[in-house]
TORGU-515864 format. One record per residue: residue number from 1; residue in one letter; x, y, z of N, C-alpha, C, O in turn. Coordinates in nm, 2 decimals, padded with zeros to 4 digits, always signed. Layout:
# TORGU-515864
{resi=NUM	resn=A	n.u=X	n.v=Y	n.w=Z	ca.u=X	ca.v=Y	ca.w=Z	c.u=X	c.v=Y	c.w=Z	o.u=X	o.v=Y	o.w=Z};
...
END
This chain:
# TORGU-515864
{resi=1	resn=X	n.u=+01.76	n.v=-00.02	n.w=-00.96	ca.u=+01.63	ca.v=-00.05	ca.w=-00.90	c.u=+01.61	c.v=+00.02	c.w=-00.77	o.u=+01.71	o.v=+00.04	o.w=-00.70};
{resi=2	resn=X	n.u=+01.48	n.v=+00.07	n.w=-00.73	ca.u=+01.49	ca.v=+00.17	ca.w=-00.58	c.u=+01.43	c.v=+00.04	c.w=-00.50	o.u=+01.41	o.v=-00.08	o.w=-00.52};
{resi=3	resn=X	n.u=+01.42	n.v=+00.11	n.w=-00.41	ca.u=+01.36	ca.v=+00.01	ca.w=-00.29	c.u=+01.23	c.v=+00.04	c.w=-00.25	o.u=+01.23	o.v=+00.15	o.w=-00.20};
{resi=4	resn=X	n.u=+01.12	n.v=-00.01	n.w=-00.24	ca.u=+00.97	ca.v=+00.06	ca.w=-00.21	c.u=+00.97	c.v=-00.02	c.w=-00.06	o.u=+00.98	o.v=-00.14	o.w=-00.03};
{resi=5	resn=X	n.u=+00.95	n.v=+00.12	n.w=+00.02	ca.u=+00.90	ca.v=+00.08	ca.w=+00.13	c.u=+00.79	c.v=+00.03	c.w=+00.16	o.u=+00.78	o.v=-00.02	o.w=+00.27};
{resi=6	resn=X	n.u=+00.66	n.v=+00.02	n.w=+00.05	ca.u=+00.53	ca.v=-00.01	ca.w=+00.05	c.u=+00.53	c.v=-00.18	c.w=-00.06	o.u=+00.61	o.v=-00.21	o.w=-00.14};
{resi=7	resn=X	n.u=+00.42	n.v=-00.25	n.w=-00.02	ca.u=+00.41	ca.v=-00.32	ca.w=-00.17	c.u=+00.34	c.v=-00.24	c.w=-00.22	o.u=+00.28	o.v=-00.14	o.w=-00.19};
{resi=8	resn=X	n.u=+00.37	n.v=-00.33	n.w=-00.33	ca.u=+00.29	ca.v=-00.25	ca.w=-00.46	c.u=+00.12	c.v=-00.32	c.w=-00.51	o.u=+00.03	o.v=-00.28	o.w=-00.59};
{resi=9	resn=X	n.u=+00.12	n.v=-00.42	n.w=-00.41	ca.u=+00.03	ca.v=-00.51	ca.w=-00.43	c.u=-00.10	c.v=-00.42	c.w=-00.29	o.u=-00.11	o.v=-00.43	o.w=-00.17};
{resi=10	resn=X	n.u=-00.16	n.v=-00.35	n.w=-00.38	ca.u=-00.25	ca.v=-00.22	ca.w=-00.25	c.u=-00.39	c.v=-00.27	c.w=-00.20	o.u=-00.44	o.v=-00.20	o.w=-00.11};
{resi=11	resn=X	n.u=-00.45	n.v=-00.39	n.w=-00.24	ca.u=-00.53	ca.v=-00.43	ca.w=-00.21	c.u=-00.54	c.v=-00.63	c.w=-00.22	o.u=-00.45	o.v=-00.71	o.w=-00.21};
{resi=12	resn=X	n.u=-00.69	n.v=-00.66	n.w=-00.25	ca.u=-00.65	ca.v=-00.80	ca.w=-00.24	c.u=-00.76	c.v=-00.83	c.w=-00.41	o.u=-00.86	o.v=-00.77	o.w=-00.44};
{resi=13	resn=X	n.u=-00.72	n.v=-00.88	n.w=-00.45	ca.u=-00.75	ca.v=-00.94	ca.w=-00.60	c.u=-00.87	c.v=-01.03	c.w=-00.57	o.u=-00.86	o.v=-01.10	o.w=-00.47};
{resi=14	resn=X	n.u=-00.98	n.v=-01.03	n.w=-00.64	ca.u=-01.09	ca.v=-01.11	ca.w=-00.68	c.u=-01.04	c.v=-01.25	c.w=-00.71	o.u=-01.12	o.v=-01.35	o.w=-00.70};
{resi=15	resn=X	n.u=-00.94	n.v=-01.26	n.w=-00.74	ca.u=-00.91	ca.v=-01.42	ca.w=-00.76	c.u=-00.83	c.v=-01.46	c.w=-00.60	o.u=-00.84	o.v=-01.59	o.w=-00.58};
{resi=16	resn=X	n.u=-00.78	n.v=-01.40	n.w=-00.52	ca.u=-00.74	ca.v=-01.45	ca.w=-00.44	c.u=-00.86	c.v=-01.43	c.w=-00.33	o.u=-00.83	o.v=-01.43	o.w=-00.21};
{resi=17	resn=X	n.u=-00.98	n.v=-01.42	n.w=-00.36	ca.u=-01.09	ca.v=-01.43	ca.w=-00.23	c.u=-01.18	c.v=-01.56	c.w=-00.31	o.u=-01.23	o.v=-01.65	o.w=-00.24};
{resi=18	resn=X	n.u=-01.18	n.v=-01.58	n.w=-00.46	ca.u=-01.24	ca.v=-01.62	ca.w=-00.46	c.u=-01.17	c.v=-01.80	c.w=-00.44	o.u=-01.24	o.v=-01.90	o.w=-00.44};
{resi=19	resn=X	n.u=-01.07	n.v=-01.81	n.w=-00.44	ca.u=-00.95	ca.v=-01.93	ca.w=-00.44	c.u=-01.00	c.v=-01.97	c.w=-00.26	o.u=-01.00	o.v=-02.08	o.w=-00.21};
{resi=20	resn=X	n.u=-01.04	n.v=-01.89	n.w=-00.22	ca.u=-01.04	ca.v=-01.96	ca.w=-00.04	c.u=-01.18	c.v=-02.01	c.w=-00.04	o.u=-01.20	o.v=-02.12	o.w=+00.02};
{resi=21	resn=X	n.u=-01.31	n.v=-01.93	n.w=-00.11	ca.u=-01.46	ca.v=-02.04	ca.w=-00.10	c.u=-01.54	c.v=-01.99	c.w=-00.20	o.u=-01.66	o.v=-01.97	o.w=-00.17};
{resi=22	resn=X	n.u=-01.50	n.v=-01.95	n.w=-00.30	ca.u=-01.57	ca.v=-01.97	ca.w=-00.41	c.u=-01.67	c.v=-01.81	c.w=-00.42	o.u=-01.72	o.v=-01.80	o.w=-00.53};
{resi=23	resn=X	n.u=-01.68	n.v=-01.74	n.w=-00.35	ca.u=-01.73	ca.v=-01.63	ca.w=-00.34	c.u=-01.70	c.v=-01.52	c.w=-00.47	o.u=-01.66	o.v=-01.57	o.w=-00.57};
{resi=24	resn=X	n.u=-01.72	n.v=-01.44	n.w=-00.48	ca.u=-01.71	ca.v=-01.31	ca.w=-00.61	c.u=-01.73	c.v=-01.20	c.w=-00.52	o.u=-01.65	o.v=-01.11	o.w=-00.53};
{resi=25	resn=X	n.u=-01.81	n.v=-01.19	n.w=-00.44	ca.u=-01.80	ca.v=-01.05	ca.w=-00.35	c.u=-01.84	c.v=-01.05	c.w=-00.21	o.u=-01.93	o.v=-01.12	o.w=-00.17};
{resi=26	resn=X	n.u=-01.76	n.v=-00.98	n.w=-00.11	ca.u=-01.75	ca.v=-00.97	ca.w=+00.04	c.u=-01.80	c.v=-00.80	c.w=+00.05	o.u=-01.80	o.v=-00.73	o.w=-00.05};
{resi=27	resn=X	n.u=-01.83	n.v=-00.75	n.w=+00.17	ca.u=-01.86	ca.v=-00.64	ca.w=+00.26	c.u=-01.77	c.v=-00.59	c.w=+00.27	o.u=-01.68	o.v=-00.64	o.w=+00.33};
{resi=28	resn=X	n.u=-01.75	n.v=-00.48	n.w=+00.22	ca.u=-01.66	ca.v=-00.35	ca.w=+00.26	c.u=-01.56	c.v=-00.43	c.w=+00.39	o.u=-01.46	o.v=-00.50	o.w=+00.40};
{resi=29	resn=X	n.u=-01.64	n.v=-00.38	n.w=+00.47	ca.u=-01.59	ca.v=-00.39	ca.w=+00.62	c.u=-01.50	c.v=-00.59	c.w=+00.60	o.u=-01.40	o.v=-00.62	o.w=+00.67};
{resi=30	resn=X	n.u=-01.53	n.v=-00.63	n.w=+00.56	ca.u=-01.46	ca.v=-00.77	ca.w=+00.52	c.u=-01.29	c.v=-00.75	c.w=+00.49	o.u=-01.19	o.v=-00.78	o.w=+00.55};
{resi=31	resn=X	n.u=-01.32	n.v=-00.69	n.w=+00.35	ca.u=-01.22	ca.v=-00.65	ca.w=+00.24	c.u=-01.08	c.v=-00.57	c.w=+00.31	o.u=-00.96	o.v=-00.59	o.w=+00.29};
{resi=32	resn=X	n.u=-01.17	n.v=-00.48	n.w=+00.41	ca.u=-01.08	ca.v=-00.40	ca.w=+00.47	c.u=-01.04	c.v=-00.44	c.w=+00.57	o.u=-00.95	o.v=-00.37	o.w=+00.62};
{resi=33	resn=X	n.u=-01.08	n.v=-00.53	n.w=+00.65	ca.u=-01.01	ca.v=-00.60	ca.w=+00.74	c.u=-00.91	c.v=-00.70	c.w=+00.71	o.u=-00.83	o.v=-00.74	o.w=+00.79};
{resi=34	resn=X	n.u=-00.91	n.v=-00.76	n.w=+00.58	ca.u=-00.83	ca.v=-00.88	ca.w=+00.51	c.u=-00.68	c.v=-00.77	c.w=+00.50	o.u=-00.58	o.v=-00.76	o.w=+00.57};
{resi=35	resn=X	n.u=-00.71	n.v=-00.69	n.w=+00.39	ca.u=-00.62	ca.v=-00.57	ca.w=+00.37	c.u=-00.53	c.v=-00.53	c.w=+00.53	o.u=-00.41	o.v=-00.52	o.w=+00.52};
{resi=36	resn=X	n.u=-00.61	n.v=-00.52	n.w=+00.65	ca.u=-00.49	ca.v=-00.48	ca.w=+00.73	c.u=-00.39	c.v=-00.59	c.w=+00.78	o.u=-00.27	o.v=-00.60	o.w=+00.81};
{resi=37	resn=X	n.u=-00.54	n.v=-00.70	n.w=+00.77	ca.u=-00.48	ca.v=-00.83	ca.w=+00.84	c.u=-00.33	c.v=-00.87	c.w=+00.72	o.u=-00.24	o.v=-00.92	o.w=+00.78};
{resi=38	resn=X	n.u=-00.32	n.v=-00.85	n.w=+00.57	ca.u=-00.20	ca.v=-00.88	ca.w=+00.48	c.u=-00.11	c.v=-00.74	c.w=+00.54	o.u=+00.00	o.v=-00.77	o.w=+00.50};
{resi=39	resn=X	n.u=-00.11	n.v=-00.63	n.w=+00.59	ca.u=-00.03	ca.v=-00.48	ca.w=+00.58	c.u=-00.08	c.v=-00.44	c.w=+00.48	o.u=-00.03	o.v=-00.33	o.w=+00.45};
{resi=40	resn=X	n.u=-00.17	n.v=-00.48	n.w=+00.39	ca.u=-00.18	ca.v=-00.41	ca.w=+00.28	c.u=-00.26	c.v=-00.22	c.w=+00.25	o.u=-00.38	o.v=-00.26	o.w=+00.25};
{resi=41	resn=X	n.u=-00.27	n.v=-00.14	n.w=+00.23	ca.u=-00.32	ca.v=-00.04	ca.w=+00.20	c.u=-00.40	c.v=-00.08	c.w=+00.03	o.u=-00.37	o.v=-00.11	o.w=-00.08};
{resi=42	resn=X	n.u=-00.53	n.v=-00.03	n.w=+00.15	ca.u=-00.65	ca.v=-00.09	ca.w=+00.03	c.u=-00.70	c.v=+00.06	c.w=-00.11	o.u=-00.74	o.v=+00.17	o.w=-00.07};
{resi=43	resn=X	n.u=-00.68	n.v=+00.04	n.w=-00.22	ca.u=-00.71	ca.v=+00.11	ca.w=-00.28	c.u=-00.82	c.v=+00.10	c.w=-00.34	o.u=-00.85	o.v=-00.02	o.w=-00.38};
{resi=44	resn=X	n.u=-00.91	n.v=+00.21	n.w=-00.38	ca.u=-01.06	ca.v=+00.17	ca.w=-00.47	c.u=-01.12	c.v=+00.30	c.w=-00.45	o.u=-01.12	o.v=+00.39	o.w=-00.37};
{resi=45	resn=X	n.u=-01.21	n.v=+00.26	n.w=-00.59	ca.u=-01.32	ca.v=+00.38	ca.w=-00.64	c.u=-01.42	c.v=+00.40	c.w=-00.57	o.u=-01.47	o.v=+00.51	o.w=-00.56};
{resi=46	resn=X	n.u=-01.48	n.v=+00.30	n.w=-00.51	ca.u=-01.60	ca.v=+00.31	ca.w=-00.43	c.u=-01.58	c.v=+00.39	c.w=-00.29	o.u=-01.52	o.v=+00.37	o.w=-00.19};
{resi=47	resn=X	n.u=-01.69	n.v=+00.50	n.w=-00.35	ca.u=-01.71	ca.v=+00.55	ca.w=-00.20	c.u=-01.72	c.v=+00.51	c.w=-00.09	o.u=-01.67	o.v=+00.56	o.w=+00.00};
{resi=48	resn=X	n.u=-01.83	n.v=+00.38	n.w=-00.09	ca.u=-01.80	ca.v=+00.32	ca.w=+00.02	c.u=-01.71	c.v=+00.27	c.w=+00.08	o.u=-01.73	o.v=+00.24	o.w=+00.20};
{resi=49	resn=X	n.u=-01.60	n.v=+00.26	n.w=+00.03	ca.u=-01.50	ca.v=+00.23	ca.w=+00.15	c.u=-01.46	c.v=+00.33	c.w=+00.25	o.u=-01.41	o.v=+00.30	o.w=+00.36};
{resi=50	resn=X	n.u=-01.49	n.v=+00.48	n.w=+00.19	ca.u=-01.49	ca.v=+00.62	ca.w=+00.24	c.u=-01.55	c.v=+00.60	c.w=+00.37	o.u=-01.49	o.v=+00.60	o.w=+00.47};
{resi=51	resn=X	n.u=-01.66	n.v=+00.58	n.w=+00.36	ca.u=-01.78	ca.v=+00.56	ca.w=+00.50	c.u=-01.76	c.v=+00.48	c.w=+00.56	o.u=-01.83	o.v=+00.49	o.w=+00.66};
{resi=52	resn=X	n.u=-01.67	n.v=+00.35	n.w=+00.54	ca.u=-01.57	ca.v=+00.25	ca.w=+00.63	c.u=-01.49	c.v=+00.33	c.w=+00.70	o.u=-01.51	o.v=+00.35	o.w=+00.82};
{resi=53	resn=X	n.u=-01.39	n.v=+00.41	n.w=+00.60	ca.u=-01.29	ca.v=+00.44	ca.w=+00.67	c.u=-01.34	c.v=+00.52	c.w=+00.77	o.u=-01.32	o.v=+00.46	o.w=+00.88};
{resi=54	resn=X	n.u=-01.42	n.v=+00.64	n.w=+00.79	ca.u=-01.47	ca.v=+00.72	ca.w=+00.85	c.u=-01.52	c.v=+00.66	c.w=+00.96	o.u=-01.52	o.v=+00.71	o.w=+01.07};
{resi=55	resn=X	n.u=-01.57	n.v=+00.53	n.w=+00.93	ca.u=-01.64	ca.v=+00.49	ca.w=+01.07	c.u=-01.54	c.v=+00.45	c.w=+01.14	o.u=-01.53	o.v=+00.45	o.w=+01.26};
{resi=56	resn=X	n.u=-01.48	n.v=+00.41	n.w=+01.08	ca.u=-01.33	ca.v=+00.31	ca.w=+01.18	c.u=-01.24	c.v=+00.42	c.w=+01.22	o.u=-01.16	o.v=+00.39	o.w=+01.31};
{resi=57	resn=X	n.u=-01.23	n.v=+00.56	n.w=+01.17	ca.u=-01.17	ca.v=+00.69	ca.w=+01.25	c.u=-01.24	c.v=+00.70	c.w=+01.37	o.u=-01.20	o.v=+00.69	o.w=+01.48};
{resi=58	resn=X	n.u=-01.38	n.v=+00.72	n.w=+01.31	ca.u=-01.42	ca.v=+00.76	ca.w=+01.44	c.u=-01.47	c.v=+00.66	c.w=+01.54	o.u=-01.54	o.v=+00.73	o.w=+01.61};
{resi=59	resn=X	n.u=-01.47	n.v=+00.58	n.w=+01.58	ca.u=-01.48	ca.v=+00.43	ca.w=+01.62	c.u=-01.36	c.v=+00.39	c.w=+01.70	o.u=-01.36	o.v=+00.30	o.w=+01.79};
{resi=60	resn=X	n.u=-01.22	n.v=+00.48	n.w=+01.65	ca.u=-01.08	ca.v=+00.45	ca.w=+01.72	c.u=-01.04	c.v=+00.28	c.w=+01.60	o.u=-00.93	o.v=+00.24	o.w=+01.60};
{resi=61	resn=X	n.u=-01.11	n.v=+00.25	n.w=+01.54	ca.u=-01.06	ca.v=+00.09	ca.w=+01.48	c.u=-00.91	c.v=+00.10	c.w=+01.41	o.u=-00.91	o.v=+00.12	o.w=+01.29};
{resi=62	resn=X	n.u=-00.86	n.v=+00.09	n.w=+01.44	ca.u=-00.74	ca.v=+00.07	ca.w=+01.33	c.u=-00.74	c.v=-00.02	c.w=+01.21	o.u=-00.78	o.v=-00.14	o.w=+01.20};
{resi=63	resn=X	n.u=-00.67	n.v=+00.06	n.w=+01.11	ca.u=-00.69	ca.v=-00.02	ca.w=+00.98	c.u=-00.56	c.v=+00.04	c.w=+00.87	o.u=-00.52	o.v=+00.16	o.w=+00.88};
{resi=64	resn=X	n.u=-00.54	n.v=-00.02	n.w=+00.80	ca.u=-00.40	ca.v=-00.03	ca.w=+00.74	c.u=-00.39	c.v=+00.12	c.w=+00.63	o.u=-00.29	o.v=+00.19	o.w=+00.61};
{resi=65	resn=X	n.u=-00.51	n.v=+00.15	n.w=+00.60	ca.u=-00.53	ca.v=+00.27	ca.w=+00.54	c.u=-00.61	c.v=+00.27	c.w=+00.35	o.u=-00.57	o.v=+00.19	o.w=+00.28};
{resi=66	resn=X	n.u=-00.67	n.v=+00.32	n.w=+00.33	ca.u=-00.76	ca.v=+00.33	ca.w=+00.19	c.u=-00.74	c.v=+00.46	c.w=+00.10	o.u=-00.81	o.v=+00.56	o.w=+00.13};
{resi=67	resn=X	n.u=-00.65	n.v=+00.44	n.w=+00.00	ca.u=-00.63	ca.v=+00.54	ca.w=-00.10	c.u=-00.78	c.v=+00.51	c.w=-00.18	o.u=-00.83	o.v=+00.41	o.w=-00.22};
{resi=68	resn=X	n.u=-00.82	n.v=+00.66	n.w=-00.18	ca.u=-00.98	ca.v=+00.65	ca.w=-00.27	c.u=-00.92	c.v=+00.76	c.w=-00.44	o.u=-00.82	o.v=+00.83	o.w=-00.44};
{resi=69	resn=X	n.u=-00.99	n.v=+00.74	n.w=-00.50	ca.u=-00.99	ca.v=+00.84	ca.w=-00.60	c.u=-01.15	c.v=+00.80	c.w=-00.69	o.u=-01.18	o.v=+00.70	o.w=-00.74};
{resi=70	resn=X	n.u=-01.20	n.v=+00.88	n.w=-00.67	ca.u=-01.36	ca.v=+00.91	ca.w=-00.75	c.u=-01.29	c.v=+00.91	c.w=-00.93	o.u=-01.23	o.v=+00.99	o.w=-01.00};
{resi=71	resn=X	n.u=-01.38	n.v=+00.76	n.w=-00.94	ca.u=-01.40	ca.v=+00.70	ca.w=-01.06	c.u=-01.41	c.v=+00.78	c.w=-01.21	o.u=-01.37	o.v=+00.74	o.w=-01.31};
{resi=72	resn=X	n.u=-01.49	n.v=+00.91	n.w=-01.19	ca.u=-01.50	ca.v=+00.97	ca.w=-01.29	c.u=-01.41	c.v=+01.12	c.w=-01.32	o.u=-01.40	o.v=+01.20	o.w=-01.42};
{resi=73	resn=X	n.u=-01.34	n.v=+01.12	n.w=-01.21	ca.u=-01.24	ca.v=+01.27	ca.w=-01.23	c.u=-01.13	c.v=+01.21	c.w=-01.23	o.u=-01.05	o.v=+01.30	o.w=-01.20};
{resi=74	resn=X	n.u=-01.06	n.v=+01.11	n.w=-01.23	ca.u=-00.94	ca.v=+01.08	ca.w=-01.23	c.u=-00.93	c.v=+00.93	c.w=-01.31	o.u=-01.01	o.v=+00.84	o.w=-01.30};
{resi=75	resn=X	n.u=-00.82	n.v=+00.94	n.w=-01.38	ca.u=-00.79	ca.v=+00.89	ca.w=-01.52	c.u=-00.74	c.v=+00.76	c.w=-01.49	o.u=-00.66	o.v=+00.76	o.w=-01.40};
{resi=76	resn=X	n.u=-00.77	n.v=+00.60	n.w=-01.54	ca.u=-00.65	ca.v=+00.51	ca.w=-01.45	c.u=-00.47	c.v=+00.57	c.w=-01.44	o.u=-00.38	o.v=+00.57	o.w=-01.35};
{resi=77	resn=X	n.u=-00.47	n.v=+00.64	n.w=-01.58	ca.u=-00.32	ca.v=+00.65	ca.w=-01.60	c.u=-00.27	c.v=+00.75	c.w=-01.46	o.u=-00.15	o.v=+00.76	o.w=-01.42};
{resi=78	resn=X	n.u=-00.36	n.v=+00.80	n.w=-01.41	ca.u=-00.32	ca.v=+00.93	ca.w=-01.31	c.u=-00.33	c.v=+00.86	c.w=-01.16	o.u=-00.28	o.v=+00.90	o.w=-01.05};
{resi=79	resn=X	n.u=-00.42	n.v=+00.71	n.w=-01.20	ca.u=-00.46	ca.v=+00.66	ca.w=-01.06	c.u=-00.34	c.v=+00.58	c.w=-01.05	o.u=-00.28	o.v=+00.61	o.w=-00.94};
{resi=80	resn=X	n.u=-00.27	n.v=+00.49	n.w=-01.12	ca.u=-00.14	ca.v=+00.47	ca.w=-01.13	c.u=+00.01	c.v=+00.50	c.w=-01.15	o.u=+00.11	o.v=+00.43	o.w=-01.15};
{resi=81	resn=X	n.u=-00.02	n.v=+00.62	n.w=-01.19	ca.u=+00.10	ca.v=+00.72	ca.w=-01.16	c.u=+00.09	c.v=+00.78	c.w=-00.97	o.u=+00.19	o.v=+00.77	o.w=-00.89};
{resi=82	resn=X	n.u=-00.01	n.v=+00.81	n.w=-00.93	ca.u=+00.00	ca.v=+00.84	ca.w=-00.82	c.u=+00.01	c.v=+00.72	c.w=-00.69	o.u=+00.05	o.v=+00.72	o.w=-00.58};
{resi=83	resn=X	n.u=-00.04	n.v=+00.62	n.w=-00.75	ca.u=-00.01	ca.v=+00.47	ca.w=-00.64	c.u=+00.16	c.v=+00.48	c.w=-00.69	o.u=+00.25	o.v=+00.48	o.w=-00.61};
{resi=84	resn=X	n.u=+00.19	n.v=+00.48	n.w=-00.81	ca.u=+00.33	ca.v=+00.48	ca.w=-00.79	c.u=+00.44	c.v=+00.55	c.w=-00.70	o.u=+00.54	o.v=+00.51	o.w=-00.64};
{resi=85	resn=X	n.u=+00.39	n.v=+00.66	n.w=-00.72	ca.u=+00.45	ca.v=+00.76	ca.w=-00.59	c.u=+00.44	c.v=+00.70	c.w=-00.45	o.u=+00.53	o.v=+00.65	o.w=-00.38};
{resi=86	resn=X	n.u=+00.30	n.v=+00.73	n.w=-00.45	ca.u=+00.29	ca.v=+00.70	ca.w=-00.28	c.u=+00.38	c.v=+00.54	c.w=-00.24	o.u=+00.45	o.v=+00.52	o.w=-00.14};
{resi=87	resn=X	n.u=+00.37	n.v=+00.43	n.w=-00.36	ca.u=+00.45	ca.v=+00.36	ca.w=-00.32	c.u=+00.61	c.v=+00.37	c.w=-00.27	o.u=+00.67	o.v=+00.29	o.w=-00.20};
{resi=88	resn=X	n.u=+00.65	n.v=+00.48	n.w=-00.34	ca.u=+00.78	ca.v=+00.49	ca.w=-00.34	c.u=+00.81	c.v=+00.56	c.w=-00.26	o.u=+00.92	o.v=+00.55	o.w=-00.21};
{resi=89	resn=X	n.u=+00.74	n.v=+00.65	n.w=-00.23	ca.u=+00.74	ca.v=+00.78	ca.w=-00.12	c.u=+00.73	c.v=+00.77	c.w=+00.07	o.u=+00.80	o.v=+00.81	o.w=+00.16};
{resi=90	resn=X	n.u=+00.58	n.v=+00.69	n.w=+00.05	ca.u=+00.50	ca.v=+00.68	ca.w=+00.18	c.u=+00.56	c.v=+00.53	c.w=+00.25	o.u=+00.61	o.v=+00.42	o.w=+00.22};
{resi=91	resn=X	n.u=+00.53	n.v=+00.60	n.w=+00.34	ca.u=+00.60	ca.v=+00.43	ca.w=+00.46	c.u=+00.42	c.v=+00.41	c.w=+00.51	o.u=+00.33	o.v=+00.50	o.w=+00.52};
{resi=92	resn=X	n.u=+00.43	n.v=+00.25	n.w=+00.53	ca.u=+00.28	ca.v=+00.21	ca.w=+00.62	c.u=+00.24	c.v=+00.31	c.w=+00.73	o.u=+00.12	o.v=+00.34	o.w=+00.74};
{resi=93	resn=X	n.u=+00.30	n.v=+00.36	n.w=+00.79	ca.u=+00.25	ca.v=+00.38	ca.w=+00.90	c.u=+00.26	c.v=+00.53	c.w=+00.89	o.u=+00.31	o.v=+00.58	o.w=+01.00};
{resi=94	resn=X	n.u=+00.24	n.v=+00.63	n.w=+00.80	ca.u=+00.17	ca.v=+00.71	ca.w=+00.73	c.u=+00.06	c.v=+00.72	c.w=+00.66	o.u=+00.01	o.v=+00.83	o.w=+00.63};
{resi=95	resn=X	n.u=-00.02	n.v=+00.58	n.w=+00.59	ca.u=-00.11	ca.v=+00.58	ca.w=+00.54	c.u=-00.24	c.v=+00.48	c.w=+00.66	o.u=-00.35	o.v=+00.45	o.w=+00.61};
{resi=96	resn=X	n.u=-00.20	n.v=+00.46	n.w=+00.77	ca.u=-00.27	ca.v=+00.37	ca.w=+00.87	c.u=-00.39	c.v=+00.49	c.w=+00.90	o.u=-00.36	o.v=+00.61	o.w=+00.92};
{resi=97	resn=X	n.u=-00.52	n.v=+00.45	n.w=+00.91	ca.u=-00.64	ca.v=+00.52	ca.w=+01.00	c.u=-00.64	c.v=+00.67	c.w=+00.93	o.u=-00.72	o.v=+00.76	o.w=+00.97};
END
């Protein structure tokens, strides 16, 4: 067995937001603050997290970091072959801002 310096757990699950008040969907800027607040590095299709992150670069905000991959050129199997890597590869504080 290797050791991952990352979890593997890259974001936060729809069942675990909606277990705290009953909700189904929060604000970008929400999601990705919960994400730094667990260490987690947030992954997802939506551009919009893009123009989060961007604003929080340039803004100085710190945030745990957001692997994006655009929904229609990249395959799930390729989306998790490459979270697998980075998991195994990348330390936190390579993927922060």
């Amino acid at each position: 067995m290797t050791s991952i310096p990352l979890p593997l757990n890259f974001g936060i699950t729809g069942e675990e937001w909606r277990y705290r008040d009953g909700r189904t969907s929060f604000p970008d800027p929400i999601i990705l603050n919960r994400a730094t607040e667990l260490d987690r590095v947030l992954f997802s299709q939506d551009d919009d997290f893009l123009v989060e992150a961007t604003r929080r670069q340039q803004e100085k905000i710190n945030f745990s970091g957001v692997i994006y991959a655009h929904k229609l050129r990249v395959s799930v199997g390729d989306c998790i072959r490459g979270l697998e890597i980075i998991a195994k590869a990348a330390y936190p504080e390579e993927l922060v801002n």
